[in-house]
C-alpha positions as CSV (number, residue, x, y, z in Angstrom):
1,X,21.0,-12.6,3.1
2,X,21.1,-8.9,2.5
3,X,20.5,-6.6,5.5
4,X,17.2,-4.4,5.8
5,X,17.9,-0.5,6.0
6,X,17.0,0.5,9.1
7,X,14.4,3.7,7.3
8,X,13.0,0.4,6.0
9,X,12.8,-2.3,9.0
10,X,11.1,0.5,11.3
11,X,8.0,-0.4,9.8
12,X,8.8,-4.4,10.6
13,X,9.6,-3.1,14.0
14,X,6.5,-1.4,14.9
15,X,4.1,-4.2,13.3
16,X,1.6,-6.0,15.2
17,X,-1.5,-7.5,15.0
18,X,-3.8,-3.6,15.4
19,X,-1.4,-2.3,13.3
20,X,-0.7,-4.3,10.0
21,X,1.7,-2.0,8.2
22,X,1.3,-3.1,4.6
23,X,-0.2,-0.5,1.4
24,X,-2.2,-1.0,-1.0
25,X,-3.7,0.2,-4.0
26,X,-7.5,-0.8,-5.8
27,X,-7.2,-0.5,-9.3
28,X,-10.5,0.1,-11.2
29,X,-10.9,-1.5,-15.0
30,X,-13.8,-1.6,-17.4
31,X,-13.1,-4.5,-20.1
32,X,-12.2,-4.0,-23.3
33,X,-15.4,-4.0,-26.1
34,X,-16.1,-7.4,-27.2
35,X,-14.0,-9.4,-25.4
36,X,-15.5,-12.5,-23.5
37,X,-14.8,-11.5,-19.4
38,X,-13.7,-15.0,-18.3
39,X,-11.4,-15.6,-20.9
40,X,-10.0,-12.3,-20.6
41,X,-9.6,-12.5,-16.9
42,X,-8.0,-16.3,-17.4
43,X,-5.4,-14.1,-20.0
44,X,-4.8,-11.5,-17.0
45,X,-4.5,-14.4,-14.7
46,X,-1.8,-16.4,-16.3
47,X,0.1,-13.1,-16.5
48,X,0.3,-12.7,-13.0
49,X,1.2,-15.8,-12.2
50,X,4.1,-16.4,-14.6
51,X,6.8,-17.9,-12.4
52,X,10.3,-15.9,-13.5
53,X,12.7,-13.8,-11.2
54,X,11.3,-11.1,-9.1
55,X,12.3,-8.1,-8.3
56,X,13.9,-7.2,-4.9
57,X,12.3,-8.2,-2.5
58,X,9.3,-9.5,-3.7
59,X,10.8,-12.8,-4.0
60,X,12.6,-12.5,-0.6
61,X,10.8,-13.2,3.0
62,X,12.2,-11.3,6.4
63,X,14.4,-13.2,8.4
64,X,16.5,-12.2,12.0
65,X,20.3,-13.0,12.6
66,X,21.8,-13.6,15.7
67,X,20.3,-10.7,17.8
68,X,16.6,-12.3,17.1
69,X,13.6,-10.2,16.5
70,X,15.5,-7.3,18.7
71,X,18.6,-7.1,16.4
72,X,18.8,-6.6,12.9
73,X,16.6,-8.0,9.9
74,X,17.3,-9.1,6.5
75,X,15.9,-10.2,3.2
76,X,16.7,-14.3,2.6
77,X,15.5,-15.6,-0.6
78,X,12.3,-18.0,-0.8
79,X,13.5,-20.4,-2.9
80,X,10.4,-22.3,-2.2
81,X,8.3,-19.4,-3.6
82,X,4.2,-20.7,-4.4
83,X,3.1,-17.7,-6.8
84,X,-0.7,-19.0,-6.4
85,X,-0.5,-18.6,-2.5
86,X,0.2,-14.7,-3.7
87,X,-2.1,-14.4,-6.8
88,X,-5.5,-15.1,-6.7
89,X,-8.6,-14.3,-7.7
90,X,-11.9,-13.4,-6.2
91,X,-15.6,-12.1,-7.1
92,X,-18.1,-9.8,-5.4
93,X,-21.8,-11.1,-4.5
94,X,-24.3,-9.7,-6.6
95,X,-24.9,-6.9,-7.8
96,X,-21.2,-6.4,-7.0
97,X,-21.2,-2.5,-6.2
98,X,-19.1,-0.5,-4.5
99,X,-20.2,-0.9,-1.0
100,X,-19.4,-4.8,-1.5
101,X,-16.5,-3.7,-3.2
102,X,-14.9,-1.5,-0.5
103,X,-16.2,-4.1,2.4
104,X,-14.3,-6.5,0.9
105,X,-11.1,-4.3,0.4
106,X,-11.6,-3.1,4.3
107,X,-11.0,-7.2,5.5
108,X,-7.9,-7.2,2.7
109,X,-6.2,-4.1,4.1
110,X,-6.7,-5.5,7.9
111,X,-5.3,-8.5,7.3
112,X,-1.5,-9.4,8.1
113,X,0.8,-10.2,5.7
114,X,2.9,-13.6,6.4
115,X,6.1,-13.1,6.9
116,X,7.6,-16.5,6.3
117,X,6.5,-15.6,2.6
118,X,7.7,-12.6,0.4
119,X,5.8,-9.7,1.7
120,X,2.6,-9.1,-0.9
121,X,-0.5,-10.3,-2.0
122,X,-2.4,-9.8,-5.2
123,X,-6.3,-10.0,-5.7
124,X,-8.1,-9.6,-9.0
125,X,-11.9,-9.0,-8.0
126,X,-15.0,-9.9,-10.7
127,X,-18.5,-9.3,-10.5
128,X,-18.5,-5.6,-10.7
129,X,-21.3,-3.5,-12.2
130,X,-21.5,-2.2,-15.6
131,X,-18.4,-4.1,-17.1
132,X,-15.7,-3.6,-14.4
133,X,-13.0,-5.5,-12.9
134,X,-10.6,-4.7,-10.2
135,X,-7.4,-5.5,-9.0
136,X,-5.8,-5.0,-5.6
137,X,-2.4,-4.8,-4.6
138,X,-1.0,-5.1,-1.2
139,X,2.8,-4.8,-0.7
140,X,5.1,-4.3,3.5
141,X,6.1,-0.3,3.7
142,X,9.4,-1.9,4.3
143,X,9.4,-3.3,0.5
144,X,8.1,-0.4,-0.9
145,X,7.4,3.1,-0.6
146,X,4.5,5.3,-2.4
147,X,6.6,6.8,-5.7
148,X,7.7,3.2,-6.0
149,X,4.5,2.1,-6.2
150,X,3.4,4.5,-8.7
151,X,7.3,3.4,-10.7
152,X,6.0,-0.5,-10.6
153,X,2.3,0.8,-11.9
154,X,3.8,2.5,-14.6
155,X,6.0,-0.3,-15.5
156,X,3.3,-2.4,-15.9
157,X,0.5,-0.9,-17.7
158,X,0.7,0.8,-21.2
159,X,-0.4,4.5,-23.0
160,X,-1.2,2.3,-25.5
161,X,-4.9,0.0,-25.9
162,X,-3.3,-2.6,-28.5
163,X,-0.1,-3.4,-26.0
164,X,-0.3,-6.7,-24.3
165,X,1.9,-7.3,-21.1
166,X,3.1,-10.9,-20.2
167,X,4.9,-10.3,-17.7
168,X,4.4,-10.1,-13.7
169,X,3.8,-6.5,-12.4
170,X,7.1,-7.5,-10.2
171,X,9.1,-9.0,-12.8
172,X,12.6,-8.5,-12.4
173,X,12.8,-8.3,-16.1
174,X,10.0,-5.7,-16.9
175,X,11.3,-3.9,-14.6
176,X,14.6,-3.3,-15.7
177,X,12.9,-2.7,-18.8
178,X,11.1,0.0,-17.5
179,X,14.1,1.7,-15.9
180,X,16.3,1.7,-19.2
181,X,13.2,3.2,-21.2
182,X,13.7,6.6,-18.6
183,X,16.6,7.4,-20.0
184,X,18.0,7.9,-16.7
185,X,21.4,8.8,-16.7
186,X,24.5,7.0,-15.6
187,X,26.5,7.9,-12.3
188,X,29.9,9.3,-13.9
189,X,33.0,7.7,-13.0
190,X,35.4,8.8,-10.6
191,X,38.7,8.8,-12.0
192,X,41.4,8.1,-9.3
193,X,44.0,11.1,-10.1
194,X,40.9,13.6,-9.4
195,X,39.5,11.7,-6.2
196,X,43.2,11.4,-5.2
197,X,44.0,15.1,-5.5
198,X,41.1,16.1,-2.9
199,X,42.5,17.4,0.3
200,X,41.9,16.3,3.7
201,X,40.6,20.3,3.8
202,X,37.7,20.2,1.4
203,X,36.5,17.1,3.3
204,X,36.9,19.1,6.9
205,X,34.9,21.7,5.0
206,X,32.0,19.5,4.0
207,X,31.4,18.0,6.9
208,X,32.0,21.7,9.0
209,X,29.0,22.6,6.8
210,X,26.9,19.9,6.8
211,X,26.9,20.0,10.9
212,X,26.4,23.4,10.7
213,X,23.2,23.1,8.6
214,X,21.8,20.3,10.8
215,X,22.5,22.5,14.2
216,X,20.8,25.4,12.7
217,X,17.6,23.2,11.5
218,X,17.4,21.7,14.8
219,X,17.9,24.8,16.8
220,X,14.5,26.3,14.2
221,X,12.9,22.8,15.3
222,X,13.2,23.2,18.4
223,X,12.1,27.0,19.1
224,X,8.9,26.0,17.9
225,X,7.9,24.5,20.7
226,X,8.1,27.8,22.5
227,X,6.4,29.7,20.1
228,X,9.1,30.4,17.7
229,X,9.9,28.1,14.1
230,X,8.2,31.2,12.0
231,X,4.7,29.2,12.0
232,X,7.0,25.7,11.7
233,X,4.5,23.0,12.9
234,X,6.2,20.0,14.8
235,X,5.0,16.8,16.2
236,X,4.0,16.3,19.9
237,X,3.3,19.9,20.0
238,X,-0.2,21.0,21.1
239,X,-1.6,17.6,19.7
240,X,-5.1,17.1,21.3
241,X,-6.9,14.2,22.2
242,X,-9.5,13.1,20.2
243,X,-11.3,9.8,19.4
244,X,-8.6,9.9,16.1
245,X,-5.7,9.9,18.4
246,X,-6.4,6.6,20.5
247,X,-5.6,2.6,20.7
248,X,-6.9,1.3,17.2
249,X,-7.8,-2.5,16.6
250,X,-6.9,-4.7,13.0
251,X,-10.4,-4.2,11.4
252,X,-10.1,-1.3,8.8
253,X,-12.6,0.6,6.9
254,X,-11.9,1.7,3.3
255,X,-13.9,4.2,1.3
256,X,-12.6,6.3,-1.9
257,X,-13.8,9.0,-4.5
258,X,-11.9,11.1,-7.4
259,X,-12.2,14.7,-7.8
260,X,-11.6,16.4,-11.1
261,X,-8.6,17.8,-10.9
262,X,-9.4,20.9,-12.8
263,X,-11.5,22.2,-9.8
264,X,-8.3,22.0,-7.3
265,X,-5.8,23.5,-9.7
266,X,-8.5,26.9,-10.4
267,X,-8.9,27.2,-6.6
268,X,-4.8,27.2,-6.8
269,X,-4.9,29.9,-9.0
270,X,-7.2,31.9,-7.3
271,X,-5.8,31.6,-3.7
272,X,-2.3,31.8,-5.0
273,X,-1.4,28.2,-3.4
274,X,0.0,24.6,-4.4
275,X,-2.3,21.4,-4.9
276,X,-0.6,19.9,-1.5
277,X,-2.4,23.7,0.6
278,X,-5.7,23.0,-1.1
279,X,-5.9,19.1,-0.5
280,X,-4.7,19.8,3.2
281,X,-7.5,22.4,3.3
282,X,-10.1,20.2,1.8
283,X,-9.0,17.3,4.7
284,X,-8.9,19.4,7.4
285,X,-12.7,21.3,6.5
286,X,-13.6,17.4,6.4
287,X,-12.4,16.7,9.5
288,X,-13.6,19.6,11.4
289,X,-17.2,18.6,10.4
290,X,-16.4,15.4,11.2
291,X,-15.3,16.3,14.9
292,X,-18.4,18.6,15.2
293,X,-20.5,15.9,14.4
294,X,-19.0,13.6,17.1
295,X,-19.1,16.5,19.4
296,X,-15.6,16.7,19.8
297,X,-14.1,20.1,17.9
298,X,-10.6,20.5,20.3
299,X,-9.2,23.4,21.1
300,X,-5.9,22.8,19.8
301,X,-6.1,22.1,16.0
302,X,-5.2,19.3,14.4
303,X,-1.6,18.5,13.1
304,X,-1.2,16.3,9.9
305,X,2.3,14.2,9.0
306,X,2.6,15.1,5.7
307,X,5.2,12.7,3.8
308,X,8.5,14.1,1.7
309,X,10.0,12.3,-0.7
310,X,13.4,12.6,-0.6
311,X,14.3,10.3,-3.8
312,X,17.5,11.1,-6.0
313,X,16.3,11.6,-9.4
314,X,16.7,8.7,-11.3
315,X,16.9,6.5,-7.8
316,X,14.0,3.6,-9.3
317,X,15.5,1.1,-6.5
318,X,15.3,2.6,-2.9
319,X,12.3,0.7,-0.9
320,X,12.2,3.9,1.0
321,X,13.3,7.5,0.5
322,X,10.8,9.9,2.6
323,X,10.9,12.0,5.2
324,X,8.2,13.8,6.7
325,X,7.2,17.4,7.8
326,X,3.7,18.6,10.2
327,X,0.7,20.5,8.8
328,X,-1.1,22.4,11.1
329,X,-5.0,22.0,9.2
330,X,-6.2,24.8,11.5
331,X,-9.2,22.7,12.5
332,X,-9.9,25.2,15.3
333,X,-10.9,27.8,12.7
334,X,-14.1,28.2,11.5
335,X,-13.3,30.7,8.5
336,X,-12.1,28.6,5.7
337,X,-9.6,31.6,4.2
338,X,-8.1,31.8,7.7
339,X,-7.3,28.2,7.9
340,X,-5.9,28.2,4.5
341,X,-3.1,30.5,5.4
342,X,-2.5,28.7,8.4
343,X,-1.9,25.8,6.2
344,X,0.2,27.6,4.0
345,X,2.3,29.5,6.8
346,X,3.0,25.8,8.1
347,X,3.6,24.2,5.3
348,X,6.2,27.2,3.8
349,X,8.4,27.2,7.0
350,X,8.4,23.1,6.6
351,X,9.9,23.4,3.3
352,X,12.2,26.1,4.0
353,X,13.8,23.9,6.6
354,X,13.6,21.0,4.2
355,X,15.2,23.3,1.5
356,X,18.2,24.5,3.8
357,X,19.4,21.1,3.9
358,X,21.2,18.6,1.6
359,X,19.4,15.7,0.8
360,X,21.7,13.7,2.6
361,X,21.1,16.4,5.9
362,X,17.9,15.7,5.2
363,X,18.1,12.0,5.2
364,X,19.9,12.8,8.4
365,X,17.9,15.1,9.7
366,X,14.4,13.4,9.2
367,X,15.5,10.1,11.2
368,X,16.9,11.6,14.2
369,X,13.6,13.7,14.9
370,X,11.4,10.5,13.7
371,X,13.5,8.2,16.2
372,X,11.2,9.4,19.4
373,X,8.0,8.2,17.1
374,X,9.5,4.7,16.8
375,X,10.2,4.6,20.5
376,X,7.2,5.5,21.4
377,X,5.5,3.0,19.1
378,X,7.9,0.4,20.4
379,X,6.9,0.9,24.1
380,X,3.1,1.3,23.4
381,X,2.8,5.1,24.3
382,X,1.6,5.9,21.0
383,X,-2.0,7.2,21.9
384,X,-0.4,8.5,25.1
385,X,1.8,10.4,23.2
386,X,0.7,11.4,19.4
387,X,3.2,13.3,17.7
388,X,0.1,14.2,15.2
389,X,-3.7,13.8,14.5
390,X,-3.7,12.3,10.9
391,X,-1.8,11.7,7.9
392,X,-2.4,13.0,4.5
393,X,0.0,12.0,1.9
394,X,-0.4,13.4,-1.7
395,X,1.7,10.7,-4.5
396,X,2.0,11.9,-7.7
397,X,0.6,9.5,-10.2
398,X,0.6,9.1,-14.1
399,X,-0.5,11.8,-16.3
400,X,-2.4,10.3,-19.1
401,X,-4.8,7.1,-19.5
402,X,-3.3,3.8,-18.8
403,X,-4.6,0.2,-20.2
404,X,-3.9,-3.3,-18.7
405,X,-4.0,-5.6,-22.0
406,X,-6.8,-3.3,-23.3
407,X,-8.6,-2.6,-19.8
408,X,-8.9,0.8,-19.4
409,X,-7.9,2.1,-16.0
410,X,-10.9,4.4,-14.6
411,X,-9.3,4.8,-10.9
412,X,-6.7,4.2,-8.5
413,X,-7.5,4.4,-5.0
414,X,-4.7,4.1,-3.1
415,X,-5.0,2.4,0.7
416,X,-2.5,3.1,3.8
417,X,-1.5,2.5,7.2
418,X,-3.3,3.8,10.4
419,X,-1.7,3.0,13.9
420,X,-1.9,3.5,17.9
421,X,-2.0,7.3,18.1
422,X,-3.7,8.0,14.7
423,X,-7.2,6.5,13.1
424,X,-7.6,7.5,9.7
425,X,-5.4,8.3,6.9
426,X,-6.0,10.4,4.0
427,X,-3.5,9.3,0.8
428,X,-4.3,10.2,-2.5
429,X,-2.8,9.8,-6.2
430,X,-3.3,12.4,-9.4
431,X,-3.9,10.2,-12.4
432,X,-5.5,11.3,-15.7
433,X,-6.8,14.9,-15.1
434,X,-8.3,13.7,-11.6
435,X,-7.7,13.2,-7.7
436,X,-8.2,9.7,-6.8
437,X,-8.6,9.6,-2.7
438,X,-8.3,6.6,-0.9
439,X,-9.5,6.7,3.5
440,X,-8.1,4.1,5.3
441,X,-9.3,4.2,9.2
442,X,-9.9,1.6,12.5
443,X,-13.3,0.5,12.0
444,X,-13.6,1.2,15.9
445,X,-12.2,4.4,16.7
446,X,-13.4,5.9,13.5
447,X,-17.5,5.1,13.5
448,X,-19.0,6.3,9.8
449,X,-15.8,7.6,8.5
450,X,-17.5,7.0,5.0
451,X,-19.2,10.8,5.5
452,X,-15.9,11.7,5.5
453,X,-16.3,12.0,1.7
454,X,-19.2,14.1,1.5
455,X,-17.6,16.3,3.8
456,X,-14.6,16.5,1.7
457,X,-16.7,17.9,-1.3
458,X,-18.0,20.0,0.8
459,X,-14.6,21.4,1.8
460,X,-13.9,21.8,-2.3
461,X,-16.9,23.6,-2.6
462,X,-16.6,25.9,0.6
463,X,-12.9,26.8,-1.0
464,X,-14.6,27.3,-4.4
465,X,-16.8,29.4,-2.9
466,X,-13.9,31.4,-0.7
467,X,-11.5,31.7,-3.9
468,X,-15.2,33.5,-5.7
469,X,-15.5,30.4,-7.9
470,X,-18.6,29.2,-6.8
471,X,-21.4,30.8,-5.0
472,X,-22.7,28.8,-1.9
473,X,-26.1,26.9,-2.0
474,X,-28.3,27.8,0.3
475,X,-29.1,24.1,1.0
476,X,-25.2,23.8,1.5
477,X,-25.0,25.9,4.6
478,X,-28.3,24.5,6.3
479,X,-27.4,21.2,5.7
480,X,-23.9,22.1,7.7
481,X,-25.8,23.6,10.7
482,X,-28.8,20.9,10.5
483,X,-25.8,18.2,10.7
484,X,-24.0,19.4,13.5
485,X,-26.3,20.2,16.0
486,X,-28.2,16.3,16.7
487,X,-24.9,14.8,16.1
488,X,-23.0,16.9,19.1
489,X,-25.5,15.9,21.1
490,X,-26.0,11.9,20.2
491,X,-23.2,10.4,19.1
492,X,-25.0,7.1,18.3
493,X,-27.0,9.2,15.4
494,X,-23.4,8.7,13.6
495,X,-24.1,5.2,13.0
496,X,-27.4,4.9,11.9
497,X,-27.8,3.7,8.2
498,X,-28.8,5.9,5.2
499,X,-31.9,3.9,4.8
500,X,-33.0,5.0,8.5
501,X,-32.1,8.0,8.2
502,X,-34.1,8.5,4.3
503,X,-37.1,6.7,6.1
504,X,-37.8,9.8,8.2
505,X,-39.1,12.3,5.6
506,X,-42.1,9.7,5.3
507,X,-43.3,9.9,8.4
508,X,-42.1,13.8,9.0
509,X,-44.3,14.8,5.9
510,X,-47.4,13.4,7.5
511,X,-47.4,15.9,9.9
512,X,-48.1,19.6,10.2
513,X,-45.4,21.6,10.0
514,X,-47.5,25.4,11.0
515,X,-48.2,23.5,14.5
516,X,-46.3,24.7,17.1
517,X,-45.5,21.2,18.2
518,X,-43.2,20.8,15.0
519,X,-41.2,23.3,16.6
520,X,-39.7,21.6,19.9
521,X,-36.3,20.4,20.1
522,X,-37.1,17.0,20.3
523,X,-39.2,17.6,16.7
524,X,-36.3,19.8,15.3
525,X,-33.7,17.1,16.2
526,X,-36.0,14.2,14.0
527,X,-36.4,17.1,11.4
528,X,-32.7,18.5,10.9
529,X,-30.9,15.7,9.2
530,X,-33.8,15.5,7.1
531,X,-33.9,17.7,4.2
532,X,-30.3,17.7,2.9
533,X,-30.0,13.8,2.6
534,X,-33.6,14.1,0.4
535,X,-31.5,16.6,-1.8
536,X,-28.5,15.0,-1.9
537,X,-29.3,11.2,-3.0
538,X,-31.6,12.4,-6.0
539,X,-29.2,14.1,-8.3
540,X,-26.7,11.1,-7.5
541,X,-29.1,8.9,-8.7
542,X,-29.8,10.9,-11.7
543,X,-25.7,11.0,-12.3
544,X,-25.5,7.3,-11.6
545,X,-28.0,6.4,-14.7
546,X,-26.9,9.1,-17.0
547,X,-23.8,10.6,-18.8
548,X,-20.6,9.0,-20.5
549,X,-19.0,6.0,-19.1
550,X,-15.9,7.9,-17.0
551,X,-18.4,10.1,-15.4
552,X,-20.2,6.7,-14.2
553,X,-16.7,5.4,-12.5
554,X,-16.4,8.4,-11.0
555,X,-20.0,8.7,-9.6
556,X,-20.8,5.0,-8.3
557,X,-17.8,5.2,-5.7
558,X,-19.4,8.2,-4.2
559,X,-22.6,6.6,-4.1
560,X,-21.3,3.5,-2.3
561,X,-19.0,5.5,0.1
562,X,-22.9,6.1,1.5
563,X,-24.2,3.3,1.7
């Protein structure tokens, strides 16, 4: 048995049923020219299944000692392993789209893993559209973190078209493969006569500065709850109650798009500001519509965790290295340049106290503020007690285009953990010259979170706009105020379908729009949503039967994030 880090077991800890606390990650593929599908998915198949070592701890399940479920865990080996109860394989109804696609992946992601089994699952999905496969990957936070994820999906796929792998994704072997082709270099040797010759004072001197460091970080922490911290956002701190920040059940919606990439880095230019300001910005213009459209805008703004990573270079073997520091999206704001630099105030005095510290301070330092959150989430007080709204995590992800056995990989939507105190989760990876965003939220507490992606590219374009990149579309800003205004004031319009809401025109159209009877609130709240949705699905369509193949994978998600 080998003991479970306690950064690791946390997430065992605070499992239960609502709150399943597994990622995930849907892998989008169109097959290679002239292969037959169901052989090549048989090939793909056998792959996965091949029965060899794994790598730590995908061939380990959790077990307790002594203490029981209250005391410490550890990893035992399964040396009854099944790798067909893991691997399988599924297919989508026709015509297989993208709303079947992401219903299906919503039941996955709700879905507990078994812990009497190594902690993953692995699905590879047929029936798509067009020529597409997809393959989705569930793995415990307490196996696996997100830049390991992205170090296992480099390991297995290649740069190269003609390279076949043969291996399991978790192969002990192909992993250690992967590590010795990153050249990563070798901890030097300590030679006794130098480790012998340091003084009891240079250790009294380390360890005078290190508690030094750590006193002054948490004396900055703490004066930000009084106003101080030099904009430093923290959690628990002016968190406001919303419909996000409640009791969430186990069903999960999923919905995904990808952004070029190119857009995001010129509005980084422009503004002067990272990727991680402008993707913060786009989330937090997203939710604030959202919030007007429930009728719920707060007072306070709200606060998103924002993930570290805290990973030695080189360290390919931690299960988890991260730390976390608080966003404030400025959600209160309505001018999109104010709430940028909000952002960016809060997000430069988190990484100045980050940067003061060792990584081992850090290390430090992150788990003794994070301990209240995990007693909190042990006791239940969670959504009595949020120590943030949301949480958007941004993983860097593989530069150029990757193949599985010839499959070219057109996404990677990655899929997260949402639990009492917080309903939706924005995590997204860069791959290939795009953004690849992946929503994870409580089908319950979270109704029509799927026009959280329209209102994400409406964020981009309001910052494209803002940086004097774009200039804004009339129909852009009407559609905004027509939106807001029936929505504050019905909730239940949120969850009416697109096919009611398109059916309205029809009968609208019919009437006379000079009378004066068109213009009474009751007609004006019929007529508002109207107009925009008329505009919007027709050049989707047009986008959807037109253009090269990659611009295809990237429009049919968006298309079945509506529906």
């Amino acid at each position: 048995m080998r003991r479970i880090a306690l950064a690791d077991a946390a997430f065992l800890y605070a499992e239960k049923r609502q709150t399943p606390m597994h990622i995930g990650g849907l892998h989008l593929f169109t097959l290679p020219e002239g292969v037959d599908e169901p052989a090549f998915l048989s090939e793909l198949m056998n792959a996965l299944r091949v029965e060899e070592e794994l790598r730590r701890p995908f061939g380990e399940y959790v077990t307790t000692g002594h203490a029981g479920p209250l005391g410490p865990m550890y990893w035992e080996k399964d040396r009854r392993f099944d790798v067909d109860y893991h691997v399988r394989q599924t297919a989508l109804p026709k015509p297989g789209r993208f709303r079947e696609l992401f219903i299906l992946i919503s039941r996955l992601q709700g879905q507990l893993l078994d812990r009497n089994r190594p902690l993953w699952e692995t699905y590879l999905i047929e029936g798509l559209q067009n020529r597409q496969f997809a393959l989705y990957m569930k793995m415990h936070h307490a196996a696996i973190d997100g830049m390991g994820a992205m170090h296992m999906t480099n390991a297995m796929y290649s740069t190269r078209q003609s390279e076949k792998a043969l291996r399991s994704p978790l192969s002990y072997a192909a992993y250690e493969e992967y590590k010795a082709s990153q050249d990563i270099p070798k901890p030097a040797r300590v030679i006794p006569r130098t480790r012998e010759l340091r003084n009891v004072s240079e250790v009294l001197r380390e360890q005078f500065n290190t508690t030094a460091n750590l006193f002054s970080a948490f004396r900055r922490f703490g004066s930000a709850f009084f106003g101080g911290g030099e904009g430093l956002a923290v959690p628990w701190h002016h968190i406001p109650r919303t419909s996000i920040n409640t009791r969430v059940t186990g069903a999960r919606r999923f919905v995904a798009q990808s952004w070029d990439f190119g857009r995001i880095r010129a509005v980084c230019k422009a503004v002067d500001g990272t990727v991680n300001d402008v993707v913060l910005a786009m989330c937090s213009g997203a939710l604030r519509r959202y919030m007007i459209s429930q009728g719920e805008l707060p007072q306070y703004s709200l606060k998103a965790m924002t993930p570290v990573s805290l990973r030695a270079k080189g360290d390919l073997d931690s299960a988890n290295a991260v730390g976390l520091m608080v966003a404030d999206l400025a959600t209160d704001l309505n001018d999109p340049e104010q709430r940028l630099k909000r952002i960016q105030a809060s997000m430069t005095a988190g990484k100045s106290l980050v940067n003061s510290l060792s990584r081992r301070e850090a290390m430090l330092f992150m788990q003794i503020t994070q301990a209240p959150a995990l007693l909190t989430t042990l006791l239940g007080l969670t959504s009595q007690f949020p120590a943030f709204s949301t949480v958007i995590s941004n993983v860097p992800g593989p530069a150029q285009q990757l193949y599985w056995n010839g499959a070219r990989l057109d996404g990677m939507y990655p899929a997260s953990i949402v639990f009492d105190g917080f309903a939706v989760n924005f995590t997204l990876v860069s791959y290939n010259n795009e953004l690849h965003f992946g929503i994870t939220a409580c089908r319950r507490s979270m109704p029509g979170v799927q026009r959280l992606i329209e209102y994400l590219d409406e964020a981009l374009v309001e910052l494209e706009v803002m940086a004097g990149l774009a200039t804004a579309p009339t129909s852009t800003r009407s559609k905004a105020k027509s939106r807001a205004r029936p929505k504050a004031k019905a909730k239940r319009a949120a969850t009416k379908t697109t096919r009611a809401k398109t059916a309205a025109p029809k009968k609208a159209a019919t009437k006379k729009p000079a009378t004066k009877k068109a213009t009474t609130k009751k007609a004006a709240t019929k007529k508002a949503p109207v107009k925009p949705k008329a505009k919007k699905t027709a050049p989707a369509a047009r986008k959807a039967k037109a253009g090269p193949a990659k611009a295809k994978a990237r429009a049919r998600p968006k298309q079945a994030a509506k529906t």
